[in-house]
PDB file with one MODEL, atoms N, CA, C and O in Angstrom:
MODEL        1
ATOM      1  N   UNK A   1      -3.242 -15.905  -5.980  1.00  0.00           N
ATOM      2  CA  UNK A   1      -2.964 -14.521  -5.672  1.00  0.00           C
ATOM      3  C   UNK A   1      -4.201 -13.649  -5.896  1.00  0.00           C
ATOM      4  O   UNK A   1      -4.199 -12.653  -5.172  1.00  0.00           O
ATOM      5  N   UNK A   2      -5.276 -13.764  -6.726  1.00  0.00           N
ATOM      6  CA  UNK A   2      -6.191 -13.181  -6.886  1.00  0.00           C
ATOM      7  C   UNK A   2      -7.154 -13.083  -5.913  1.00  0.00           C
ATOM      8  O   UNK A   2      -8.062 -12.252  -5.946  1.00  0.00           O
ATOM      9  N   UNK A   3      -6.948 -14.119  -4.813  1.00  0.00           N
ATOM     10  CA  UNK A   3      -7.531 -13.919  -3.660  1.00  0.00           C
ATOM     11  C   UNK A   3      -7.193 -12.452  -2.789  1.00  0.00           C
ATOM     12  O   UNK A   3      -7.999 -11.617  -2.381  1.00  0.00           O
ATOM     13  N   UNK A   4      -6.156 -12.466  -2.707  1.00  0.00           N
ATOM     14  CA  UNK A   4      -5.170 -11.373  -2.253  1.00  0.00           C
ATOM     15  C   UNK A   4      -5.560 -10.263  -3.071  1.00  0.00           C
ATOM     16  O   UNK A   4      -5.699  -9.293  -2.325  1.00  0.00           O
ATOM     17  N   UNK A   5      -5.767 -10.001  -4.093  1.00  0.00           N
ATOM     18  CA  UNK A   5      -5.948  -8.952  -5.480  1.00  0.00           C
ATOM     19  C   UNK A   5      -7.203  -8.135  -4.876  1.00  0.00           C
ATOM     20  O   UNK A   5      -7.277  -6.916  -5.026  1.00  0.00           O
ATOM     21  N   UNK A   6      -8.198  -8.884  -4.177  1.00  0.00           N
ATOM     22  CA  UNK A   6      -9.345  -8.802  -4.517  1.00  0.00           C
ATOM     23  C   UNK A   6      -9.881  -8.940  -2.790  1.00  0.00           C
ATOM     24  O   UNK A   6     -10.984  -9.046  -2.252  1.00  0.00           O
ATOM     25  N   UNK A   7      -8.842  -8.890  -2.428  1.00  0.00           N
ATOM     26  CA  UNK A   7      -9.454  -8.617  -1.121  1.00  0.00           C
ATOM     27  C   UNK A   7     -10.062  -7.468   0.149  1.00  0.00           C
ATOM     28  O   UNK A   7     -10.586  -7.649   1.248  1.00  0.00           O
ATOM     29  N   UNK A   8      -9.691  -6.247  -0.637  1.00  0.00           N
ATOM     30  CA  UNK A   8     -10.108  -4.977  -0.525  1.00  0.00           C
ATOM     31  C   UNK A   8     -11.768  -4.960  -1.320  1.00  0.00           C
ATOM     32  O   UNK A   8     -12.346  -3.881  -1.190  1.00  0.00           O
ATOM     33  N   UNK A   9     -12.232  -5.617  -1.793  1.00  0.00           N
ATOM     34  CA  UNK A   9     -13.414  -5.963  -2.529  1.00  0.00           C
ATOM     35  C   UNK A   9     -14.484  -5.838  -1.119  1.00  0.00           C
ATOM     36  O   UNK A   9     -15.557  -5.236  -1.141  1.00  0.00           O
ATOM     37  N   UNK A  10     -13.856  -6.620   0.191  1.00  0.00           N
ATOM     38  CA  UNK A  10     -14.968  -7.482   0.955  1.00  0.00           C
ATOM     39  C   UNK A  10     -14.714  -6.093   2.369  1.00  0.00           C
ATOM     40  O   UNK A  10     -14.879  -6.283   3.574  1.00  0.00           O
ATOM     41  N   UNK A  11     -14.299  -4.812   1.716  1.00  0.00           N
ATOM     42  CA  UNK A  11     -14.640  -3.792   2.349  1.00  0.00           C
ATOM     43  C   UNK A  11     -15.639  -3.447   2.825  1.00  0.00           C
ATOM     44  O   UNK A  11     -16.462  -4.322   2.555  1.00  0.00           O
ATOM     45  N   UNK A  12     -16.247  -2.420   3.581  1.00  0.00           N
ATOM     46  CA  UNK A  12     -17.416  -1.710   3.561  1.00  0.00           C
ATOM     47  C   UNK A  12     -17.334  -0.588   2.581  1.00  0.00           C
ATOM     48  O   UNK A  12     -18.348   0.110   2.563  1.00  0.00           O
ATOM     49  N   UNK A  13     -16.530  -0.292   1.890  1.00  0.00           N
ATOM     50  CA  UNK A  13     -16.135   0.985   0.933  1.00  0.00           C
ATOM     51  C   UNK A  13     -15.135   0.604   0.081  1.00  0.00           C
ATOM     52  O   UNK A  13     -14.039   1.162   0.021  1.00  0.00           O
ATOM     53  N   UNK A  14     -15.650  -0.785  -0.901  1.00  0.00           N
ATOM     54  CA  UNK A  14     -14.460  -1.156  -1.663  1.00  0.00           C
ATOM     55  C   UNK A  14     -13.999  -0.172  -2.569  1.00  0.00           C
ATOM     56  O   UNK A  14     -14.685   0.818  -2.824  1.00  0.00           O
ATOM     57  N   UNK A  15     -12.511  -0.439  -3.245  1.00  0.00           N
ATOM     58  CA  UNK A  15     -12.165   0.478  -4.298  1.00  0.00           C
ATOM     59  C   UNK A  15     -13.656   0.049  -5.731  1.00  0.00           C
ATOM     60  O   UNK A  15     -14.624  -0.691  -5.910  1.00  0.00           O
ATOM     61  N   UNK A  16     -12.880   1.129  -6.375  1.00  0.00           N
ATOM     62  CA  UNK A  16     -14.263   1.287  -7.580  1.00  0.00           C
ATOM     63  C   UNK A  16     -12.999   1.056  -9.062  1.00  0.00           C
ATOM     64  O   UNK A  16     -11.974   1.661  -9.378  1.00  0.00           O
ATOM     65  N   UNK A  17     -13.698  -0.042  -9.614  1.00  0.00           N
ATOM     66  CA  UNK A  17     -12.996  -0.736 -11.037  1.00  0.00           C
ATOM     67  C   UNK A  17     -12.745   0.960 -12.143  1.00  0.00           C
ATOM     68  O   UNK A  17     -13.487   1.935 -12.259  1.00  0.00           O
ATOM     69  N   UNK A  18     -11.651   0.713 -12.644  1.00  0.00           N
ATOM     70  CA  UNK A  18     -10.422   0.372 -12.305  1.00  0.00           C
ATOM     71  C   UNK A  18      -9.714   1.131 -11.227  1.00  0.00           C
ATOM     72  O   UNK A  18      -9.755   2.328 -10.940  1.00  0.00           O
ATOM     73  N   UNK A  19      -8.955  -0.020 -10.625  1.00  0.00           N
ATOM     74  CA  UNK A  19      -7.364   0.294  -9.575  1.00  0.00           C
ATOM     75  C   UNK A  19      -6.471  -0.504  -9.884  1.00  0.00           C
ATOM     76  O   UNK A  19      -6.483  -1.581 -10.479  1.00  0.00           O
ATOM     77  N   UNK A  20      -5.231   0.468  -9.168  1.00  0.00           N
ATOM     78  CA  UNK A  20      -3.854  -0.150  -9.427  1.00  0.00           C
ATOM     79  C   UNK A  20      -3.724  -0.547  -8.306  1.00  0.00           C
ATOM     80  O   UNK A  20      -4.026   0.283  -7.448  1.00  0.00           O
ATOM     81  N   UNK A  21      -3.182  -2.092  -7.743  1.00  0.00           N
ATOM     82  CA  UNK A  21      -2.575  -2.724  -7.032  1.00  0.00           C
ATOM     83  C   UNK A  21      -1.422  -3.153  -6.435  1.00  0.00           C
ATOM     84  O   UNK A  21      -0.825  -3.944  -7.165  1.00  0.00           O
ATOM     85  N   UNK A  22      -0.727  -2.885  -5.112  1.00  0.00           N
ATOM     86  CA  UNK A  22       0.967  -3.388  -5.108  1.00  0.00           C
ATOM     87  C   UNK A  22       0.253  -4.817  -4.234  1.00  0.00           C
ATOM     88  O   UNK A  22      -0.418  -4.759  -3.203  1.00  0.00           O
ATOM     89  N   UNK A  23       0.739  -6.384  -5.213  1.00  0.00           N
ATOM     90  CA  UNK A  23       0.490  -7.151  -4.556  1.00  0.00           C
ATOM     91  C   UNK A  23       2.000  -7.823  -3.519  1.00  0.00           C
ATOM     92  O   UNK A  23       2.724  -8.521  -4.229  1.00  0.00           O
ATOM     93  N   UNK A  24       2.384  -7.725  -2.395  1.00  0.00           N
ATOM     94  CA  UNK A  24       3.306  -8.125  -1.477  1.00  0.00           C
ATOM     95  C   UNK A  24       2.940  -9.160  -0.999  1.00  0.00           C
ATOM     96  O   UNK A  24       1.832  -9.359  -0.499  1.00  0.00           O
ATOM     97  N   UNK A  25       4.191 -10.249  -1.140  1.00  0.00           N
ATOM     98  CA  UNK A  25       3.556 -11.806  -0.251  1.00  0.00           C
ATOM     99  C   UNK A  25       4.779 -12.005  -0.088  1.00  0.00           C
ATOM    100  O   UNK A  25       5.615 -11.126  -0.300  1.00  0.00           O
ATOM    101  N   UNK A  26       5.090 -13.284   0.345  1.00  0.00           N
ATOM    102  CA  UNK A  26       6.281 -14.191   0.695  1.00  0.00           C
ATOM    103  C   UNK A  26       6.867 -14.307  -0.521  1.00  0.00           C
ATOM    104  O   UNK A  26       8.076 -14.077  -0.557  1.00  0.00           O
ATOM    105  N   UNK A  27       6.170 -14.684  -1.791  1.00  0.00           N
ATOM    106  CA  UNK A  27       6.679 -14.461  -3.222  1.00  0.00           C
ATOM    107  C   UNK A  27       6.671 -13.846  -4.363  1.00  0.00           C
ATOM    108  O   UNK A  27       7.186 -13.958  -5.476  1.00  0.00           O
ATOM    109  N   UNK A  28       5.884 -13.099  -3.747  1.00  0.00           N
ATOM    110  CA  UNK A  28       5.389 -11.987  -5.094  1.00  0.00           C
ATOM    111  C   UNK A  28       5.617 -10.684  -4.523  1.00  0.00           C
ATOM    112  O   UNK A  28       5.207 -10.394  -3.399  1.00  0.00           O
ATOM    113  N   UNK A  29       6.220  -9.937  -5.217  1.00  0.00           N
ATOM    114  CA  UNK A  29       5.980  -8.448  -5.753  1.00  0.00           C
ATOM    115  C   UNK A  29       5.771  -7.598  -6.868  1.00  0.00           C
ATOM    116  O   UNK A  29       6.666  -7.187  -7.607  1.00  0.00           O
ATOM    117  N   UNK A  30       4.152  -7.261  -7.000  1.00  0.00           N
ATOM    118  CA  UNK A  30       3.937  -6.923  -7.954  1.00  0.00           C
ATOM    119  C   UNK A  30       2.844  -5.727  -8.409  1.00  0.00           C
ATOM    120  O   UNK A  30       1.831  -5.527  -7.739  1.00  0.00           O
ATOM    121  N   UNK A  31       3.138  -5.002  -9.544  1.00  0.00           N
ATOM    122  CA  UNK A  31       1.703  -3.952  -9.675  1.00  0.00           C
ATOM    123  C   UNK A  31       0.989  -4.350 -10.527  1.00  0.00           C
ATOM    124  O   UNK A  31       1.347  -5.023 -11.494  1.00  0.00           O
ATOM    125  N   UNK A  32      -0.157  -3.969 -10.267  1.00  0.00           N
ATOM    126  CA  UNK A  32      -1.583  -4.898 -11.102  1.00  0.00           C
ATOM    127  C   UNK A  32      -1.943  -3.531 -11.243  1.00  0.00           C
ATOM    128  O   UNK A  32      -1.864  -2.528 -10.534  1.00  0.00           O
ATOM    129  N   UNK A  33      -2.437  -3.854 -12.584  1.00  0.00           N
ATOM    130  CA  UNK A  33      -3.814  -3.267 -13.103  1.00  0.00           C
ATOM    131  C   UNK A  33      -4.930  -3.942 -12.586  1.00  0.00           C
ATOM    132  O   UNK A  33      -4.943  -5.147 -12.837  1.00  0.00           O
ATOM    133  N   UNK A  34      -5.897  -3.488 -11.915  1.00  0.00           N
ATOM    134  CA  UNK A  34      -7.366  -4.467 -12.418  1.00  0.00           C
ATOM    135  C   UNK A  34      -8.726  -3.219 -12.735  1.00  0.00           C
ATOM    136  O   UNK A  34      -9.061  -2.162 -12.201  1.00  0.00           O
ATOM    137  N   UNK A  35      -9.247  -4.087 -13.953  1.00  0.00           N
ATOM    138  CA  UNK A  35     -10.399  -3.588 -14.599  1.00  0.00           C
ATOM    139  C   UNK A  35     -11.363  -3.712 -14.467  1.00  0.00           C
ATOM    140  O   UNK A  35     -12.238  -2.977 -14.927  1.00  0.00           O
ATOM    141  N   UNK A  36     -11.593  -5.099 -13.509  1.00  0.00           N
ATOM    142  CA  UNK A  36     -12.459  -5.593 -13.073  1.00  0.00           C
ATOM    143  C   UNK A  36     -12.178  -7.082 -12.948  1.00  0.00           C
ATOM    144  O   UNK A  36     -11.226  -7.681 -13.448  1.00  0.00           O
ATOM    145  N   UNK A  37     -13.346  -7.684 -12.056  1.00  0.00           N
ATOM    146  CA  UNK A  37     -12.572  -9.606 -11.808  1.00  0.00           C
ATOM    147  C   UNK A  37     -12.287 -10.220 -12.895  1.00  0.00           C
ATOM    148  O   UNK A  37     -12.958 -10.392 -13.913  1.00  0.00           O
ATOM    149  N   UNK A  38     -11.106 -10.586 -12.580  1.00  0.00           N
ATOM    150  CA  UNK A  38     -10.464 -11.643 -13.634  1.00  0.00           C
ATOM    151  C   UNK A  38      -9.916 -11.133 -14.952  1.00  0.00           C
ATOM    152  O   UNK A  38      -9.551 -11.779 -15.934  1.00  0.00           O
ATOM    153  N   UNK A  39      -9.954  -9.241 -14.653  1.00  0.00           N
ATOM    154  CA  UNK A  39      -9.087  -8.251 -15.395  1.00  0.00           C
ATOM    155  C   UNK A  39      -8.036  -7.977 -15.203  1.00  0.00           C
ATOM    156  O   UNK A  39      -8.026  -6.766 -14.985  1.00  0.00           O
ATOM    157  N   UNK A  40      -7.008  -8.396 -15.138  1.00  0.00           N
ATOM    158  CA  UNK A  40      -5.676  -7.838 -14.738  1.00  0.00           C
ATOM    159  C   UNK A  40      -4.239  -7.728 -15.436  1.00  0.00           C
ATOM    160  O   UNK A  40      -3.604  -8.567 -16.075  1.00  0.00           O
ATOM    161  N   UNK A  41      -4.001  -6.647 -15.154  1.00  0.00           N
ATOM    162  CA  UNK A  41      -2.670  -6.799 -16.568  1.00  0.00           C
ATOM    163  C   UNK A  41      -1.204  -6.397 -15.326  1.00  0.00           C
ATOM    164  O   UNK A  41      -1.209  -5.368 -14.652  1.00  0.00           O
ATOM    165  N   UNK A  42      -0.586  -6.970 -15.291  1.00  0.00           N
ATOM    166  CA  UNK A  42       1.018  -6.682 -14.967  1.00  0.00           C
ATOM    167  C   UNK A  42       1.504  -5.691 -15.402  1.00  0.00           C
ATOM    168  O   UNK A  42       1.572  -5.410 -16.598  1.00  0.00           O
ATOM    169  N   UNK A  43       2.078  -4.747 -14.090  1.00  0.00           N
ATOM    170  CA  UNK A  43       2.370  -3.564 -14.902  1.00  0.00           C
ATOM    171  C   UNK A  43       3.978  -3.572 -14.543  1.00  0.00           C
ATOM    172  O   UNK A  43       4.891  -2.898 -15.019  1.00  0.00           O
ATOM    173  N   UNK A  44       3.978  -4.372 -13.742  1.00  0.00           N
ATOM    174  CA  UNK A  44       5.533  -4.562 -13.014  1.00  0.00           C
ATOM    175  C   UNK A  44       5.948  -5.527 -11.715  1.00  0.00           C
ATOM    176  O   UNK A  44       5.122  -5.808 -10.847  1.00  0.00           O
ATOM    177  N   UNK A  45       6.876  -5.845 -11.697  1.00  0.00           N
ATOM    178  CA  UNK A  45       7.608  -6.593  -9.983  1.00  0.00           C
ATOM    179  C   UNK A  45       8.565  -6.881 -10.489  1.00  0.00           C
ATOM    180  O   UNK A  45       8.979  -6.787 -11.645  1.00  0.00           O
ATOM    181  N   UNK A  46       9.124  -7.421  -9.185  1.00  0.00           N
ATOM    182  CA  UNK A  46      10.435  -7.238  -8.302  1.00  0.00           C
ATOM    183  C   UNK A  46      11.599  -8.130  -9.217  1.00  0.00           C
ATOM    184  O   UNK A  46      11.310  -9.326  -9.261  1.00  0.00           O
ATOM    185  N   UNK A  47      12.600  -7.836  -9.802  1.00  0.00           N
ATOM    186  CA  UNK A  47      13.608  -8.502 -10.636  1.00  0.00           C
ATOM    187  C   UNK A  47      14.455  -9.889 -10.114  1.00  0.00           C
ATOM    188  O   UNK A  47      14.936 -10.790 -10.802  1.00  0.00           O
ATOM    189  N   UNK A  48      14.453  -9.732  -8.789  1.00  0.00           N
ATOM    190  CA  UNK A  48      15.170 -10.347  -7.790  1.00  0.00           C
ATOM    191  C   UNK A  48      14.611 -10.895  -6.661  1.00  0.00           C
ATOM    192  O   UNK A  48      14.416 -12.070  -6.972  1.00  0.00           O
ATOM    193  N   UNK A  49      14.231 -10.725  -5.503  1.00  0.00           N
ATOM    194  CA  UNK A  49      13.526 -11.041  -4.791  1.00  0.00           C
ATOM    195  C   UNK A  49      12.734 -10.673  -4.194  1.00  0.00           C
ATOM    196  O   UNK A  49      12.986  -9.588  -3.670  1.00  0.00           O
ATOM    197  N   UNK A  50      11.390 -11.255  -3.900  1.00  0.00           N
ATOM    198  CA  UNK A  50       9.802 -10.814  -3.832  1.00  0.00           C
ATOM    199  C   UNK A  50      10.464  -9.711  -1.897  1.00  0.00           C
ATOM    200  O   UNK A  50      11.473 -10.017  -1.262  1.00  0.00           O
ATOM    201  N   UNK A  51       9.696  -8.809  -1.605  1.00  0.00           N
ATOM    202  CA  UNK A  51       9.667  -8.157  -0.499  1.00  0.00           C
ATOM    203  C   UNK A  51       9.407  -9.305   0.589  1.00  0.00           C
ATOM    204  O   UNK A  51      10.119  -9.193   1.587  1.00  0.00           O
ATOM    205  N   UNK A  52       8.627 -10.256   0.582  1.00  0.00           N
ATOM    206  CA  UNK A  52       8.129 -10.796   1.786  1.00  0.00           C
ATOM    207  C   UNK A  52       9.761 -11.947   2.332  1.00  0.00           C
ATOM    208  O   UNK A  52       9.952 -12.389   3.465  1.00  0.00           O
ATOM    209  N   UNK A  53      10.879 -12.195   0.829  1.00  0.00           N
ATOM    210  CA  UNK A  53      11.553 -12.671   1.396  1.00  0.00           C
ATOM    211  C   UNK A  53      12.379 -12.456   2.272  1.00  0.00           C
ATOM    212  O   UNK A  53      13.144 -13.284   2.767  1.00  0.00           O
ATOM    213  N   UNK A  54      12.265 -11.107   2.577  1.00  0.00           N
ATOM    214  CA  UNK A  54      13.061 -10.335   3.306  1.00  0.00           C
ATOM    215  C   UNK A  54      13.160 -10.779   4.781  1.00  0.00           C
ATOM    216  O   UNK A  54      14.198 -10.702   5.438  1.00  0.00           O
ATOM    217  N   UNK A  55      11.849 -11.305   5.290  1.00  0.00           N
ATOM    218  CA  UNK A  55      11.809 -12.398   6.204  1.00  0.00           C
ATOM    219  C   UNK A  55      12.225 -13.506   6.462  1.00  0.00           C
ATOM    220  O   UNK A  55      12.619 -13.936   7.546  1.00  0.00           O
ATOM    221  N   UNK A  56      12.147 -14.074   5.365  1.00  0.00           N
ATOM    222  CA  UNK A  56      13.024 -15.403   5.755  1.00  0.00           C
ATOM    223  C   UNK A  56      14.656 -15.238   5.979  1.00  0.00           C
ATOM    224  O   UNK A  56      15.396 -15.821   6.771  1.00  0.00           O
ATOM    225  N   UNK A  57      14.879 -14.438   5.194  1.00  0.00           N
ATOM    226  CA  UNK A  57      16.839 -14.126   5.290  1.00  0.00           C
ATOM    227  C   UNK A  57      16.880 -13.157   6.490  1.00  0.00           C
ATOM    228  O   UNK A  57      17.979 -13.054   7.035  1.00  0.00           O
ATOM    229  N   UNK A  58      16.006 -12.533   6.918  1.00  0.00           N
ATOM    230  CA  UNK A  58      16.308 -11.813   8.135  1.00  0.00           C
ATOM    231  C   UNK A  58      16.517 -13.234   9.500  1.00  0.00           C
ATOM    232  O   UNK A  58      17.499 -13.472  10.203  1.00  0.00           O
ATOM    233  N   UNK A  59      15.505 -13.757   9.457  1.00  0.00           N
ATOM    234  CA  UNK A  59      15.216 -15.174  10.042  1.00  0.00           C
ATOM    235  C   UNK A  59      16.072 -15.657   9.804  1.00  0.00           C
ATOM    236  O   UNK A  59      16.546 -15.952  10.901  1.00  0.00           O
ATOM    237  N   UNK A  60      16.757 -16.030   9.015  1.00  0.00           N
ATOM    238  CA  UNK A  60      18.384 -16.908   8.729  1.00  0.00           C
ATOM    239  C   UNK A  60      19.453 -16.237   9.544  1.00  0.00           C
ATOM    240  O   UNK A  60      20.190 -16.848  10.318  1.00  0.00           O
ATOM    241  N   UNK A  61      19.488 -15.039   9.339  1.00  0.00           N
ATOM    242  CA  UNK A  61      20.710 -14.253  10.131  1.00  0.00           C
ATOM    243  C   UNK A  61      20.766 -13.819  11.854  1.00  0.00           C
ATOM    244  O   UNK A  61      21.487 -13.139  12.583  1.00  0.00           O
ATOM    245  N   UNK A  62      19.275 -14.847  12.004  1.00  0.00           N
ATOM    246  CA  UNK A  62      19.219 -14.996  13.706  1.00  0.00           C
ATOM    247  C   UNK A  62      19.056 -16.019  14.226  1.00  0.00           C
ATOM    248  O   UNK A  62      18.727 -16.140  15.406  1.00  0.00           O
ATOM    249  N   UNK A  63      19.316 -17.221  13.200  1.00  0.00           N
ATOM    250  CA  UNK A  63      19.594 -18.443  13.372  1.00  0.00           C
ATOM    251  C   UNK A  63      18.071 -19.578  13.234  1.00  0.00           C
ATOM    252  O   UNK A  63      17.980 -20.805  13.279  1.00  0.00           O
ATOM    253  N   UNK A  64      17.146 -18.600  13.072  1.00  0.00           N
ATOM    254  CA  UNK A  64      15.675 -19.237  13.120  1.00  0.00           C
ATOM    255  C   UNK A  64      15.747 -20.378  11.943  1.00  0.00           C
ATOM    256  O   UNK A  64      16.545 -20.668  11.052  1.00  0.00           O
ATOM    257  N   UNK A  65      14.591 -20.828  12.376  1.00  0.00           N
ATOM    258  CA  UNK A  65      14.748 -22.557  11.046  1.00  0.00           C
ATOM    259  C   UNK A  65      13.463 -21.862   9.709  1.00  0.00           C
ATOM    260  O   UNK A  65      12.499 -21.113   9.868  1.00  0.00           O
ATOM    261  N   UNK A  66      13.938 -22.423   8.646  1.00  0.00           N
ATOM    262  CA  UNK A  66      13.108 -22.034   7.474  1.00  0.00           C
ATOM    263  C   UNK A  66      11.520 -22.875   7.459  1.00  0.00           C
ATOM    264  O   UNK A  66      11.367 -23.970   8.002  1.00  0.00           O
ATOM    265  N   UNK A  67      10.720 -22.335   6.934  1.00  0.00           N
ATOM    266  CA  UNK A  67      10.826 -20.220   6.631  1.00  0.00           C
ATOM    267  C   UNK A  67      10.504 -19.866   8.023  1.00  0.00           C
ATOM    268  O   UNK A  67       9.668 -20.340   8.793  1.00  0.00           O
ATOM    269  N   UNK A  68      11.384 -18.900   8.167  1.00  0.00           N
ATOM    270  CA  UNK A  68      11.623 -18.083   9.306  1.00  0.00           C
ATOM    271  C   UNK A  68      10.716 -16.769   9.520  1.00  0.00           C
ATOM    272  O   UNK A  68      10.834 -15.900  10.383  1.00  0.00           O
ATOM    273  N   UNK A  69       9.797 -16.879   8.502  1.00  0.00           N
ATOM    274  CA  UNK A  69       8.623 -15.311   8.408  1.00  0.00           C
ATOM    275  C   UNK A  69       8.305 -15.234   9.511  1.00  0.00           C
ATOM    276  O   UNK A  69       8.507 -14.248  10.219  1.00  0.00           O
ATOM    277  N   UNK A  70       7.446 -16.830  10.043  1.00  0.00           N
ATOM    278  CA  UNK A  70       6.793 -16.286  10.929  1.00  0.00           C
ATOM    279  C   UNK A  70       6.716 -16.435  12.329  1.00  0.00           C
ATOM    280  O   UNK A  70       5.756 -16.219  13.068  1.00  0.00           O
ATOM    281  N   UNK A  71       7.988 -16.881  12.630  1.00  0.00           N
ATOM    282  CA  UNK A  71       8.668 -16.413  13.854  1.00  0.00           C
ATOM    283  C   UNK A  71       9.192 -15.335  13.940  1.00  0.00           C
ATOM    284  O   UNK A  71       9.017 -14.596  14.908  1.00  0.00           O
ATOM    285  N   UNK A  72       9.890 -15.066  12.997  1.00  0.00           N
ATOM    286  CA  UNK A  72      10.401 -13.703  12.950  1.00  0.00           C
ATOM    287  C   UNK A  72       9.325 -12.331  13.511  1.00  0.00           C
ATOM    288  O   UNK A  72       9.581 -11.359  14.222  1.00  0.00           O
ATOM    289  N   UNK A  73       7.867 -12.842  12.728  1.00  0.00           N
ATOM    290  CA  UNK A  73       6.498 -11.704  12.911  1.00  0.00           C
ATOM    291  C   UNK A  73       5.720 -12.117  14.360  1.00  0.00           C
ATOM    292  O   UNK A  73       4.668 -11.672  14.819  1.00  0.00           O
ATOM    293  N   UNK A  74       6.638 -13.136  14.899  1.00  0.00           N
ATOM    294  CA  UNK A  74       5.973 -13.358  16.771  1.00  0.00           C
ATOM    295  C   UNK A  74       6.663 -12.842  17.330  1.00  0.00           C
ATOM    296  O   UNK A  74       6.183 -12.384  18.367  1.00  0.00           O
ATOM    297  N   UNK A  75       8.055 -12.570  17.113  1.00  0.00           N
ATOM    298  CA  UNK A  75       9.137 -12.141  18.124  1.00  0.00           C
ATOM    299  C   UNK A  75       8.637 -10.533  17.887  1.00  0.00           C
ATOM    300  O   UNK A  75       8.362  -9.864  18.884  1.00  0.00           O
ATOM    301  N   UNK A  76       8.521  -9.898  16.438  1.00  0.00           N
ATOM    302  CA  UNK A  76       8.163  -8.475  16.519  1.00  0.00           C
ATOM    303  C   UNK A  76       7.038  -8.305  17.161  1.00  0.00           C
ATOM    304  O   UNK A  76       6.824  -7.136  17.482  1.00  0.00           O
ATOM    305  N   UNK A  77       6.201  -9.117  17.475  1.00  0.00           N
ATOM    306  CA  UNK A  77       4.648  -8.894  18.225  1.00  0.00           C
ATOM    307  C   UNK A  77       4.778  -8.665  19.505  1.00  0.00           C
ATOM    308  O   UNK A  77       4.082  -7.885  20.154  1.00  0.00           O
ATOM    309  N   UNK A  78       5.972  -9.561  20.053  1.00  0.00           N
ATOM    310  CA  UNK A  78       6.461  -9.225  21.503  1.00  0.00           C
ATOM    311  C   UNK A  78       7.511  -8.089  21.690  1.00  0.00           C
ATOM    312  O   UNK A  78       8.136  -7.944  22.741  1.00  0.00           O
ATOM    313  N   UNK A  79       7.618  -7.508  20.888  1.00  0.00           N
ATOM    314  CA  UNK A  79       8.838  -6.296  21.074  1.00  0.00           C
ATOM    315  C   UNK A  79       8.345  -5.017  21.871  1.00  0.00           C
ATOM    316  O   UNK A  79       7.271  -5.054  22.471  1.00  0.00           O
ATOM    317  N   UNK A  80       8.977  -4.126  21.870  1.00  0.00           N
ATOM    318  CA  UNK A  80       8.378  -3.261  22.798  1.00  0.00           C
ATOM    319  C   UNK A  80       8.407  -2.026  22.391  1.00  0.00           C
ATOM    320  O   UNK A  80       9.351  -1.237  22.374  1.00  0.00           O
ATOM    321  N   UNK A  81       7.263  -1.892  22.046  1.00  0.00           N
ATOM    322  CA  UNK A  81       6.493  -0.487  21.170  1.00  0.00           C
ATOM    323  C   UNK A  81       7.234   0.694  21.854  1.00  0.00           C
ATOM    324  O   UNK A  81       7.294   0.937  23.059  1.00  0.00           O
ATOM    325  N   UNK A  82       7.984   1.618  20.445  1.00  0.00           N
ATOM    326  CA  UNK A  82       8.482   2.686  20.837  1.00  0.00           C
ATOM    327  C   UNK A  82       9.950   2.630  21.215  1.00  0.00           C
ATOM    328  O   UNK A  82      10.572   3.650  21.509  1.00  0.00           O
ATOM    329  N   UNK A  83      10.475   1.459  21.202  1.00  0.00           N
ATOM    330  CA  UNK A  83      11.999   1.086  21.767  1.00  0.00           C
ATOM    331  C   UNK A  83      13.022   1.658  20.750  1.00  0.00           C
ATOM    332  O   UNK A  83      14.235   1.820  20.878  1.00  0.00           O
ATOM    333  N   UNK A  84      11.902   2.014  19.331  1.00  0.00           N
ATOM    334  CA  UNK A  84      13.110   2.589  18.663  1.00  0.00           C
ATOM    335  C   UNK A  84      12.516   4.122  17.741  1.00  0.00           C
ATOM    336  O   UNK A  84      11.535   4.171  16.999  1.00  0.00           O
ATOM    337  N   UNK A  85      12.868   4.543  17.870  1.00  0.00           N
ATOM    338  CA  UNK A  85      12.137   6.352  17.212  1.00  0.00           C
ATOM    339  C   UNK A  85      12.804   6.150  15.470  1.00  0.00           C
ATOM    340  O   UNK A  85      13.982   5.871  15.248  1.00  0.00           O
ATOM    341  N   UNK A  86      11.975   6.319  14.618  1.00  0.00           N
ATOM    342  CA  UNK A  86      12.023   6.722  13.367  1.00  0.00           C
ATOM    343  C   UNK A  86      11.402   7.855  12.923  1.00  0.00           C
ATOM    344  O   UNK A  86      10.304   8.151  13.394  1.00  0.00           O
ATOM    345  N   UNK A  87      12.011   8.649  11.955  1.00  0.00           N
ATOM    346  CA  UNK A  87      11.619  10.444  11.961  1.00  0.00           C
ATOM    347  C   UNK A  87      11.962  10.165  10.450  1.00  0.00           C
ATOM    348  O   UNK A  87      12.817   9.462   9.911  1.00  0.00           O
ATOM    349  N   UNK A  88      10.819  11.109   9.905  1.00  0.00           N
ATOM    350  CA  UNK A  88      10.790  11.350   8.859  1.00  0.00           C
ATOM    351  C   UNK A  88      11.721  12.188   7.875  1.00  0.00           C
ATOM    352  O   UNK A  88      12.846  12.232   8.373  1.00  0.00           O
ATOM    353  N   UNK A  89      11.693  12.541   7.246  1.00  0.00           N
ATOM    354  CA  UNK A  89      12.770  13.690   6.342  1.00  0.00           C
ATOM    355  C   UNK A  89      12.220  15.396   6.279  1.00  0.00           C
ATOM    356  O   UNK A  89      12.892  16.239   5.685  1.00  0.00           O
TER     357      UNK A  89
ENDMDL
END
């Protein structure tokens, strides 16, 4: 995961030590401290299930085969921009 942590590093305008991090994957959800490489303290995540699983059980409930992420993220690639309006508060 520290690959992921640290991948805003290989910016042209990386963040500047210290930042707080939301790391999101297929299994993790979590907030990082980092102080610098190989500094990092847990400041929190997800009790129940990581955000990225949200894909695979979406993928289950359209019959796709496990893990279903990333079919699920080809079929949204082919969808058709704008088909649905979301408005803010």
């Amino acid at each position: 995961m520290e690959g992921h942590l640290l991948a805003p590093m290989l910016e042209d305008n990386p963040p500047a030590f210290p930042f707080v991090a939301l790391l999101v994957s297929g299994g993790h959800t979590q907030l990082i401290s980092v102080t610098g490489i190989g500094q990092y303290e847990l400041l929190g995540e997800s009790i129940d299930d990581a955000a990225g699983e949200a894909f695979d059980k979406t993928a289950k409930l359209l019959g796709l085969d496990y893990p279903g992420g990333p079919m699920l993220s080809k079929m949204a690639s082919q969808g058709t921009e704008g088909r649905f309006v979301f408005r803010g508060r």
